[in-house]
Z-matrix of the N, CA and C atoms (Angstrom, degrees):
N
C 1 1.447
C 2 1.513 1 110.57
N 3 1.359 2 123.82 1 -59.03
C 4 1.483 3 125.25 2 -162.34
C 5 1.667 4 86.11 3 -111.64
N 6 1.761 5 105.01 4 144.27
C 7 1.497 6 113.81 5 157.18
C 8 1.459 7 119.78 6 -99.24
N 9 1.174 8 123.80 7 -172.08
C 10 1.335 9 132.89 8 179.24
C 11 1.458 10 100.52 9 -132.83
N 12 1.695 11 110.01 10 127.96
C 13 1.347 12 108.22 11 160.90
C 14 1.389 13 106.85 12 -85.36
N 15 1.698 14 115.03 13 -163.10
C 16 1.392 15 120.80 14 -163.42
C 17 1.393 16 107.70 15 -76.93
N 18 1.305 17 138.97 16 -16.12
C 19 1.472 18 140.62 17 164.34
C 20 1.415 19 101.97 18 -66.81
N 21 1.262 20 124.74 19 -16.74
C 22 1.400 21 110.09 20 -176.01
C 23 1.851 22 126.57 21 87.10
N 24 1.534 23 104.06 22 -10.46
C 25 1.443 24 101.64 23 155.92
C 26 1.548 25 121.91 24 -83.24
N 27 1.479 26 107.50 25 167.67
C 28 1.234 27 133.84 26 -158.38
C 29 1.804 28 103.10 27 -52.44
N 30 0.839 29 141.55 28 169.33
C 31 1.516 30 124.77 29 154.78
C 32 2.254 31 85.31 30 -154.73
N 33 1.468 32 70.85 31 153.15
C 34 1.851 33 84.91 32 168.31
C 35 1.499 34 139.70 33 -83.65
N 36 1.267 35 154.48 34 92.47
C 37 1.195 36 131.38 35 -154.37
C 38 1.392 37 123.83 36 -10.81
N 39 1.158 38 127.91 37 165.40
C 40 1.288 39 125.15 38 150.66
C 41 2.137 40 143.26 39 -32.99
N 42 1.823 41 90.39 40 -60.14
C 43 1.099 42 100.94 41 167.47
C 44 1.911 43 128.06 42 -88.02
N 45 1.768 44 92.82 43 3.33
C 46 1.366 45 95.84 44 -160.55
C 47 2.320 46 75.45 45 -86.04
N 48 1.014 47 96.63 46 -63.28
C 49 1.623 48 100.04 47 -169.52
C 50 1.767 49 123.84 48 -58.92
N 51 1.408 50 88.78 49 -9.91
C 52 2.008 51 110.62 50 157.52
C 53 1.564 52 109.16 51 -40.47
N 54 1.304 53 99.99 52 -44.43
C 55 1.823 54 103.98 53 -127.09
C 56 1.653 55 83.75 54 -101.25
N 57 0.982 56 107.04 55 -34.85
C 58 2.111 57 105.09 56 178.19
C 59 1.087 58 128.14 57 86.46
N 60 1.122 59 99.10 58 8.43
C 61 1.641 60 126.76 59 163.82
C 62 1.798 61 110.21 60 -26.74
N 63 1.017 62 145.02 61 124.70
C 64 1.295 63 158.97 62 -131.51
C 65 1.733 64 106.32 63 -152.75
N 66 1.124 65 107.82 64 126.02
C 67 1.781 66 104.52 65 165.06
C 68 1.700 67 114.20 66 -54.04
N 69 1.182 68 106.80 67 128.13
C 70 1.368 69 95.86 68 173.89
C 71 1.559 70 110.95 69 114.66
N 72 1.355 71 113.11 70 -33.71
C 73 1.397 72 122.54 71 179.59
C 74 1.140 73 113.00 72 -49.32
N 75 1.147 74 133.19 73 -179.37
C 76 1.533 75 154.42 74 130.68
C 77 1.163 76 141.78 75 -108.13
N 78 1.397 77 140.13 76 83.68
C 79 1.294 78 155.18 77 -111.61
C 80 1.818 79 115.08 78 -155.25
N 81 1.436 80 110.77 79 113.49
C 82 1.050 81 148.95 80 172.42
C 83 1.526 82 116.16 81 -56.59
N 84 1.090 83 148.14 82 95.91
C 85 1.214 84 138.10 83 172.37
C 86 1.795 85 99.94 84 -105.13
N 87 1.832 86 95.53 85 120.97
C 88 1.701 87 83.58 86 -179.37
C 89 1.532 88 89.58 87 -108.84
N 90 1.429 89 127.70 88 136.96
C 91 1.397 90 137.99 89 158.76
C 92 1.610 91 93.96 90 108.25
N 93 1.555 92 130.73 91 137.54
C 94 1.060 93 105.82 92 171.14
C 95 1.904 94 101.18 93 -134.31
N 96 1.450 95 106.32 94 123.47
C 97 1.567 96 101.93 95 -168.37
C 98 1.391 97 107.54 96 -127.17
N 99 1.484 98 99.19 97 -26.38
C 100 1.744 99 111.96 98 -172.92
C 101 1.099 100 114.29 99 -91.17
N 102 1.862 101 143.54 100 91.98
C 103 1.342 102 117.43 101 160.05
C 104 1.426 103 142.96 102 -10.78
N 105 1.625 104 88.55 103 -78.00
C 106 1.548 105 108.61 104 157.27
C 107 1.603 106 127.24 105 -15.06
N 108 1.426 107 96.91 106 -58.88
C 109 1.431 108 111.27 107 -169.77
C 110 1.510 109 111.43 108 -57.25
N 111 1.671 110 97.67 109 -59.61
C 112 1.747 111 105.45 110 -172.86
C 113 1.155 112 105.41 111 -77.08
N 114 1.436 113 136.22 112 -22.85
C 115 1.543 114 133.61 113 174.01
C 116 1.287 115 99.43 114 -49.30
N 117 1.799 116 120.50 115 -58.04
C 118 1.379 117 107.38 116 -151.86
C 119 1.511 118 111.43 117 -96.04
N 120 1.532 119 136.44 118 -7.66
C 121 1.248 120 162.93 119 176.53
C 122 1.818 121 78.78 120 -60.22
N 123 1.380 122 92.43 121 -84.17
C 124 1.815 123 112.33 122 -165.68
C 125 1.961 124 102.91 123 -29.62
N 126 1.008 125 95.78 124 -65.00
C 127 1.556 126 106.64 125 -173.75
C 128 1.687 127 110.72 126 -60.86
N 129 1.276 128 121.96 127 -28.71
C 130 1.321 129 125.04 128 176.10
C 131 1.720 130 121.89 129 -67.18
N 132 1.308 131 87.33 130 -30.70
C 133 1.723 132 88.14 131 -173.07
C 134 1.877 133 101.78 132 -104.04
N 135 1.249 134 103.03 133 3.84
C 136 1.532 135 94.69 134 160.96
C 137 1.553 136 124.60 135 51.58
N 138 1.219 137 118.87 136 165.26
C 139 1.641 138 129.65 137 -168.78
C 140 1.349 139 110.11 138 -57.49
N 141 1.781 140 121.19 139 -14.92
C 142 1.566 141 130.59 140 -161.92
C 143 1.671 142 92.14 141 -101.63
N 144 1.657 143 125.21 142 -4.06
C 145 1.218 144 129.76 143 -138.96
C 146 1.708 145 90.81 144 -125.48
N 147 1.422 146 110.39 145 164.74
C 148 1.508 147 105.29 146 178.04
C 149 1.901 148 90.58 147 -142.51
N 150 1.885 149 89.34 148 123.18
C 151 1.919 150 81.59 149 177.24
C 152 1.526 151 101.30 150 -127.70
N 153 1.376 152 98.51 151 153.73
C 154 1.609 153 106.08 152 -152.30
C 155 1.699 154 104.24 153 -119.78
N 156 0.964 155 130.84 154 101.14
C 157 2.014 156 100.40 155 144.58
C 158 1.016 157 134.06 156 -92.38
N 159 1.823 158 101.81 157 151.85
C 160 1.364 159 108.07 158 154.61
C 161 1.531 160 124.77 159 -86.49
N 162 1.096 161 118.55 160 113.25
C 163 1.547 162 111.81 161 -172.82
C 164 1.402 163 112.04 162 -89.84
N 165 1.304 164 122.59 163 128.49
C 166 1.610 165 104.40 164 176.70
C 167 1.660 166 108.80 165 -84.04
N 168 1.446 167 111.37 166 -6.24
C 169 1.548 168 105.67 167 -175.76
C 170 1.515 169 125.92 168 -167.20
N 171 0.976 170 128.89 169 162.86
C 172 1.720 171 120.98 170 -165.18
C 173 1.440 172 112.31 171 -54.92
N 174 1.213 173 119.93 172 -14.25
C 175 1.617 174 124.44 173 174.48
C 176 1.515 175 106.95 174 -95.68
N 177 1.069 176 116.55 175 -61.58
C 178 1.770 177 90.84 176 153.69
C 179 1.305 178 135.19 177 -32.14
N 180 1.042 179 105.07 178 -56.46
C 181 1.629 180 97.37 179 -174.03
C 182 1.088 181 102.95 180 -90.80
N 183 1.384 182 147.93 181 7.48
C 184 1.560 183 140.01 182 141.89
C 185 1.758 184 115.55 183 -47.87
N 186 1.416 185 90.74 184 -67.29
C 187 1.859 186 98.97 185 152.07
C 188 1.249 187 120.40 186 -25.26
N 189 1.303 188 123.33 187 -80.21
C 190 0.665 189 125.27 188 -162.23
C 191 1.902 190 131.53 189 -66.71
N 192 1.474 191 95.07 190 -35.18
C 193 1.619 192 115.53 191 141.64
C 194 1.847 193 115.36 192 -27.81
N 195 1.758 194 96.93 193 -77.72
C 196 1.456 195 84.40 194 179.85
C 197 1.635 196 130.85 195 -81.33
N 198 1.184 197 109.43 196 6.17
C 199 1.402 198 102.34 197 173.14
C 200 1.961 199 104.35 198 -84.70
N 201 1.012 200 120.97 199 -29.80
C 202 1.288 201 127.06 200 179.84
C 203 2.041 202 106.99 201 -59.53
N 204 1.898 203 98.23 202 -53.82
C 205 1.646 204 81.11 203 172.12
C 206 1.270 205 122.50 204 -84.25
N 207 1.943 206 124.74 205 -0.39
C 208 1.103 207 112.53 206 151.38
C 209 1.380 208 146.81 207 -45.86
N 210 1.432 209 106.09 208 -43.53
C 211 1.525 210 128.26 209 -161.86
C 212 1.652 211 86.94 210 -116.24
N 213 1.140 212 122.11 211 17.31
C 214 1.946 213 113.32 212 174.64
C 215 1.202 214 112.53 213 49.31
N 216 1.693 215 117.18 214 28.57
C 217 1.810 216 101.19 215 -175.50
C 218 1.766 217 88.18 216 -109.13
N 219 1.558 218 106.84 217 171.52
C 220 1.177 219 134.77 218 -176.34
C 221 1.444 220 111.64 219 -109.58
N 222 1.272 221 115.32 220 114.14
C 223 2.048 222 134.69 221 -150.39
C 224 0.769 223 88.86 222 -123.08
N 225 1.597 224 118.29 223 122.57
C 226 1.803 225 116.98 224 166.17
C 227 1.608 226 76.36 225 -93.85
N 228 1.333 227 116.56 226 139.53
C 229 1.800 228 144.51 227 -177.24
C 230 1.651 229 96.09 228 -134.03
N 231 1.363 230 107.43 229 102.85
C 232 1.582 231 130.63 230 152.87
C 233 1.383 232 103.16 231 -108.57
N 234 1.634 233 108.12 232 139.46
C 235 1.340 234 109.29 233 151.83
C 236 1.595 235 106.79 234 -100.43
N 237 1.949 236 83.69 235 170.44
C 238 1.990 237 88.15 236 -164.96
C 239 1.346 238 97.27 237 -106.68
N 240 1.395 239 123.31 238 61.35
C 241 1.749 240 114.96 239 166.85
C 242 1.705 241 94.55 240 -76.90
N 243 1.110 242 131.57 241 172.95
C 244 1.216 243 158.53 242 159.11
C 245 1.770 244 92.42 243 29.46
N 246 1.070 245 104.89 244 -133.31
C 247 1.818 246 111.68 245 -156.20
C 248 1.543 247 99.48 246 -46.17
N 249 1.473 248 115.01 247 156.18
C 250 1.512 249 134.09 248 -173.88
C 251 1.713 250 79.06 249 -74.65
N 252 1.722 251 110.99 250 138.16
C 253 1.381 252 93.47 251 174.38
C 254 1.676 253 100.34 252 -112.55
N 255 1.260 254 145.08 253 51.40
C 256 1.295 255 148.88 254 -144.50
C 257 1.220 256 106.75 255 -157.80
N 258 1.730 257 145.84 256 109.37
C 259 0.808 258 168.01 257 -171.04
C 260 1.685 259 105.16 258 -61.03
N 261 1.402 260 114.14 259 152.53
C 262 1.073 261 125.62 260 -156.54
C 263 1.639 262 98.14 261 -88.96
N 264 1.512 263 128.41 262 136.01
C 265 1.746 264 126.68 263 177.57
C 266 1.393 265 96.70 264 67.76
N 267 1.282 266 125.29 265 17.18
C 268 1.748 267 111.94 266 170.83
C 269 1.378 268 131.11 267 -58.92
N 270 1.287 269 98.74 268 -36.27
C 271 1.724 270 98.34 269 -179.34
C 272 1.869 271 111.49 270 -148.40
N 273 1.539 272 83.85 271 161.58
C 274 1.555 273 73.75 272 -165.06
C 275 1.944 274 124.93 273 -103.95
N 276 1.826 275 87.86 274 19.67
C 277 1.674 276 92.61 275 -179.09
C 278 1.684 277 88.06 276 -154.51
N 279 1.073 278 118.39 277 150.29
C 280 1.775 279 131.21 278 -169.65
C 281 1.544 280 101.78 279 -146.18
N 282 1.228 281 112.56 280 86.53
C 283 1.594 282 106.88 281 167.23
C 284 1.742 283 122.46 282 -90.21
N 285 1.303 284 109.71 283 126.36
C 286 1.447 285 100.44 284 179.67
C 287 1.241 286 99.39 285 -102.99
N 288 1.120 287 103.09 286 157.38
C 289 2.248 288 130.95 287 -156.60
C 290 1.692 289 76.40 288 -124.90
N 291 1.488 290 109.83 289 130.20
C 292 1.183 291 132.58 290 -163.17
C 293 1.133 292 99.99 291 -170.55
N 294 1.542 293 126.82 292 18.88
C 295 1.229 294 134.26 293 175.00
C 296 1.520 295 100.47 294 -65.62
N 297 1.210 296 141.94 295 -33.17
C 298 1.445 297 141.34 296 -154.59
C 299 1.596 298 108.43 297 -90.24
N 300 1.449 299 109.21 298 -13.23
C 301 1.516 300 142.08 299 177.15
C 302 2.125 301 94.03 300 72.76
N 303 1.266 302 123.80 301 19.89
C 304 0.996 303 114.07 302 172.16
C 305 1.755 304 134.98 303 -81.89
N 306 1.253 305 94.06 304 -13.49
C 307 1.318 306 101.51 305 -170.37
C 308 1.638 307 107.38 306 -58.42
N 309 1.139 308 105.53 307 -49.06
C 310 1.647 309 109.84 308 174.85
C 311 1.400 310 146.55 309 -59.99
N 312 1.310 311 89.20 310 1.35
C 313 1.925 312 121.09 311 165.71
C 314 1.694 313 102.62 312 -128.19
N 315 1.079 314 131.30 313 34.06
C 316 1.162 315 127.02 314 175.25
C 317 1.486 316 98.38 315 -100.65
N 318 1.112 317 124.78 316 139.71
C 319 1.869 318 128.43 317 169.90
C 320 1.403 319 105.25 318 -71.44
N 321 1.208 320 126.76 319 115.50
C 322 1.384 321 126.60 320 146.55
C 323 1.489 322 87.29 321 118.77
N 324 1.386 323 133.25 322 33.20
C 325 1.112 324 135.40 323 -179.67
C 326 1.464 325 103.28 324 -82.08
N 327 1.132 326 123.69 325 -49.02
C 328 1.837 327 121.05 326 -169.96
C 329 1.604 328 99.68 327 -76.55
N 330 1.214 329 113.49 328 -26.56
C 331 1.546 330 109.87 329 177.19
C 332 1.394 331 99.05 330 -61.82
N 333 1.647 332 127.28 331 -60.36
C 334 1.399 333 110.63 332 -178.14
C 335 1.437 334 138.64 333 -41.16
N 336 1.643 335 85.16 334 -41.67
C 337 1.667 336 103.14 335 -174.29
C 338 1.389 337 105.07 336 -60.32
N 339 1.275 338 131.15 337 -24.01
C 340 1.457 339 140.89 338 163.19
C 341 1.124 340 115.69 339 -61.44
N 342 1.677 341 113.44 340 -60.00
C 343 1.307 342 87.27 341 -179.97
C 344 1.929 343 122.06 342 -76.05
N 345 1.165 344 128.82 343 -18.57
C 346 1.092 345 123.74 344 150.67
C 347 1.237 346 131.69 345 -23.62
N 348 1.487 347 129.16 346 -54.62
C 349 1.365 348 146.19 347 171.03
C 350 1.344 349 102.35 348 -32.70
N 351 1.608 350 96.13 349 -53.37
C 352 1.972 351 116.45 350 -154.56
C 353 2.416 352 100.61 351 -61.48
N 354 1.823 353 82.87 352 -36.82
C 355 1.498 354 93.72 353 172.59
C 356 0.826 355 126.81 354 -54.96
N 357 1.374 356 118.88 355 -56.60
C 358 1.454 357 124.27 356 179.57
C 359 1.730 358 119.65 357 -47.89
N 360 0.934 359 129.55 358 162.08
C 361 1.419 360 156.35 359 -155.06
C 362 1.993 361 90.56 360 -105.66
N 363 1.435 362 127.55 361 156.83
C 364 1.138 363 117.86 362 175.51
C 365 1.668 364 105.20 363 -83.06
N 366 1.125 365 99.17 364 145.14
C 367 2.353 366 89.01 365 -175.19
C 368 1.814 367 88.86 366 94.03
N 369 1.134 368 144.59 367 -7.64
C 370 1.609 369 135.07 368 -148.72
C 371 1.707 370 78.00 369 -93.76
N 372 1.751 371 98.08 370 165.42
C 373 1.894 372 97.57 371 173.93
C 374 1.635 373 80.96 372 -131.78
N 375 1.356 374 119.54 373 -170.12
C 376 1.451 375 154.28 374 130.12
C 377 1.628 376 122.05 375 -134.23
N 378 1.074 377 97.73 376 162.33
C 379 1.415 378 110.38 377 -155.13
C 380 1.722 379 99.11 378 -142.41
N 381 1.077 380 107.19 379 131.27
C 382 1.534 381 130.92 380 -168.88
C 383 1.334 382 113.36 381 -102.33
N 384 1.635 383 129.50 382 103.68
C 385 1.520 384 121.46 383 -156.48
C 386 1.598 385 87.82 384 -114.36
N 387 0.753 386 128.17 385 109.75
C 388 1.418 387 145.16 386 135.75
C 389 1.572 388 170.84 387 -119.42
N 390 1.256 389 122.32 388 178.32
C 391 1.801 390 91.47 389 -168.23
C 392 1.264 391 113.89 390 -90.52
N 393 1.321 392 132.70 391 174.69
C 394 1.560 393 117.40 392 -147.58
C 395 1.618 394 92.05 393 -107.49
N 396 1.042 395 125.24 394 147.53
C 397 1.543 396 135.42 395 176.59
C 398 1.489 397 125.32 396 -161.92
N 399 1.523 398 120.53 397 127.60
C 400 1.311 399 104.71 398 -163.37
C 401 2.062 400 135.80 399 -43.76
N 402 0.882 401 109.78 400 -19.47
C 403 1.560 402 113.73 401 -176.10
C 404 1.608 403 104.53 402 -113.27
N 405 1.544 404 122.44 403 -18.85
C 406 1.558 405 87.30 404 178.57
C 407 1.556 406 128.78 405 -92.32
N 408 1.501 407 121.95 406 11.32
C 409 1.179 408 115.01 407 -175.62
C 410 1.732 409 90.28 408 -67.87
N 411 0.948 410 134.26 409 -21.45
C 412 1.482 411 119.88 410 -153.20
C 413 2.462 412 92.00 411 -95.89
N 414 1.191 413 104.88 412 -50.38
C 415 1.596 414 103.06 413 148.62
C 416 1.406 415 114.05 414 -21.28
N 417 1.506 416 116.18 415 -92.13
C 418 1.226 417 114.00 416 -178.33
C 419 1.525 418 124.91 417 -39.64
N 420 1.193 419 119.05 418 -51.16
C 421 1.326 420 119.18 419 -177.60
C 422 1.677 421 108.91 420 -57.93
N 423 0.907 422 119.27 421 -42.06
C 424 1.625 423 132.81 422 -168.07
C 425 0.987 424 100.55 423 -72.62
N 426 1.821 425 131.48 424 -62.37
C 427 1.385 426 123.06 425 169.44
C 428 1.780 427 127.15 426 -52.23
N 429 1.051 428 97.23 427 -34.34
C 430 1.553 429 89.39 428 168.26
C 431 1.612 430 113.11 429 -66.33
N 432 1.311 431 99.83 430 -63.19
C 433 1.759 432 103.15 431 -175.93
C 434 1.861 433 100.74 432 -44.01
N 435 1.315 434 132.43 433 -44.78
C 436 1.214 435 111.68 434 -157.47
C 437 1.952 436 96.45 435 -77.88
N 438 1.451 437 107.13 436 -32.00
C 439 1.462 438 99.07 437 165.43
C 440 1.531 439 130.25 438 -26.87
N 441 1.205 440 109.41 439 -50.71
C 442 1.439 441 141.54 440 -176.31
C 443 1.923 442 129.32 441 117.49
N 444 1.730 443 82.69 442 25.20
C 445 1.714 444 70.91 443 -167.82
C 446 1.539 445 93.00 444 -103.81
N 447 1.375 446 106.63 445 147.02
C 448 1.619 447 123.32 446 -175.84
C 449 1.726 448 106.84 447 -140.33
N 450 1.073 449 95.88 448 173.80
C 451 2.078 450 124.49 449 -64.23
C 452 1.326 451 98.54 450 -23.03
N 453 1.903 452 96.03 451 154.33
C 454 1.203 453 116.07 452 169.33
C 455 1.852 454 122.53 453 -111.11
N 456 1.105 455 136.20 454 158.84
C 457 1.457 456 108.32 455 -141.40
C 458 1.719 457 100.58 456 -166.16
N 459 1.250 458 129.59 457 95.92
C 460 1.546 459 115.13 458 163.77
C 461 1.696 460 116.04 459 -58.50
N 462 0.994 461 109.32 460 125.78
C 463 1.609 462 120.12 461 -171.74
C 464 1.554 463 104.19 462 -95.06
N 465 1.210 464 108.37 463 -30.23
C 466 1.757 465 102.89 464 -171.32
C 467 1.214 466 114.70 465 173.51
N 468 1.420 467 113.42 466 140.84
C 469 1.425 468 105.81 467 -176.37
C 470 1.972 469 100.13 468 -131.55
N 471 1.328 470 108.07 469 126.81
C 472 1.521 471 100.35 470 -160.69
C 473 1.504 472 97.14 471 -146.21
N 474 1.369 473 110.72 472 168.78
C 475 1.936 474 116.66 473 179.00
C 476 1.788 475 97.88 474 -6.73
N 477 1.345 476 108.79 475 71.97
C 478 1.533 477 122.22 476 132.65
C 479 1.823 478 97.59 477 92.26
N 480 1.186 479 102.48 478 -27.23
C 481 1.676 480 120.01 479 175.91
C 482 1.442 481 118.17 480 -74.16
N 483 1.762 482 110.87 481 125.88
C 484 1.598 483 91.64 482 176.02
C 485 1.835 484 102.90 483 -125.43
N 486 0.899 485 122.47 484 157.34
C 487 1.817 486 126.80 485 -163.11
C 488 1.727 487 86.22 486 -132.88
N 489 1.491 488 89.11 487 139.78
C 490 1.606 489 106.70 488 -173.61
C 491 1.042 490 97.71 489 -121.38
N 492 1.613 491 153.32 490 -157.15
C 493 1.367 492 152.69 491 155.88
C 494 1.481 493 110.63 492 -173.66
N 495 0.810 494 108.77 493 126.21
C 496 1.536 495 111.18 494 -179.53
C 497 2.140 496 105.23 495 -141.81
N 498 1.358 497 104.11 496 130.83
C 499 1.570 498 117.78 497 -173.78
C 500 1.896 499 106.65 498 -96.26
N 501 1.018 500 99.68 499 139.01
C 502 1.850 501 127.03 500 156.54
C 503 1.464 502 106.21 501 -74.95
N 504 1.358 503 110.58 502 96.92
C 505 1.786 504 108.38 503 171.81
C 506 1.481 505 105.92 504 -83.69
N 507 1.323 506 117.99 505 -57.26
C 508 1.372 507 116.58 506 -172.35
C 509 2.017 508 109.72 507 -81.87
């Protein structure tokens, strides 16, 4: 989960310290594929913190199960068959794990990203972790913006990973 630079302290993955995840937060993970990811998300926002998935399916949220008694954190794990099951202004950062590059052929994907929006808190972001490929940074950006979240924004594209970000003003 955590690396060590050359001093020998802890450091965070790459995509886990992308996303800005904060102790204390409340944070949405929709799709869950990356250990890594929810290990270090989970552990960042701490016991003062509330971390959530969306699972699209019983292997997700198996995952997502054991990364929670790995790292001792507490995962509220919904899957997303039929109604959004996630309360409206719930949390105030939503990262989707798109590491598997599936999310973007998934049916009912822009519907989520909607209801996500509705999740977020006003000021709330999400952040789009995915693998880098020539045509979808311009996808991502578009699907978020038509979601409704503004501005929408490539933040970085690094060892093979690209992070999108798009904010909830209202």
């Amino acid at each position: 989960m955590l690396t060590r630079n050359k001093g020998g302290r802890a450091m965070d993955p790459l995509h886990v310290s992308m996303t800005g995840v904060h102790m204390g937060e409340r944070f949405l993970l929709i799709g869950c594929n990356d250990k890594a990811l929810l290990s270090g998300l989970a552990a960042k926002v701490g016991l003062s913190g509330t971390a959530a998935v969306a699972a699209f399916d019983e292997r997700q949220a198996r995952l997502a199960d054991k990364v929670g008694k790995q790292v001792g954190a507490l995962i509220d794990i919904r899957e997303t068959r039929g109604d959004w099951p996630f309360d409206a202004a719930a949390f105030d950062m939503i990262v989707v794990d798109d590491t598997d590059r599936a999310f973007r052929t998934r049916p009912g994907a822009d519907q989520i990203l909607r209801h996500g929006l509705g999740s977020l808190r006003p000021g709330g972001r999400i952040e789009v972790v995915t693998r880098v490929s020539a045509q979808e940074e311009a996808d991502v950006i578009a699907r978020l913006s038509n979601a409704g979240f503004k501005p929408v924004r490539l933040l970085a594209e690094r060892d093979g990973l690209r992070f999108v970000e798009g904010l909830r003003t209202h």
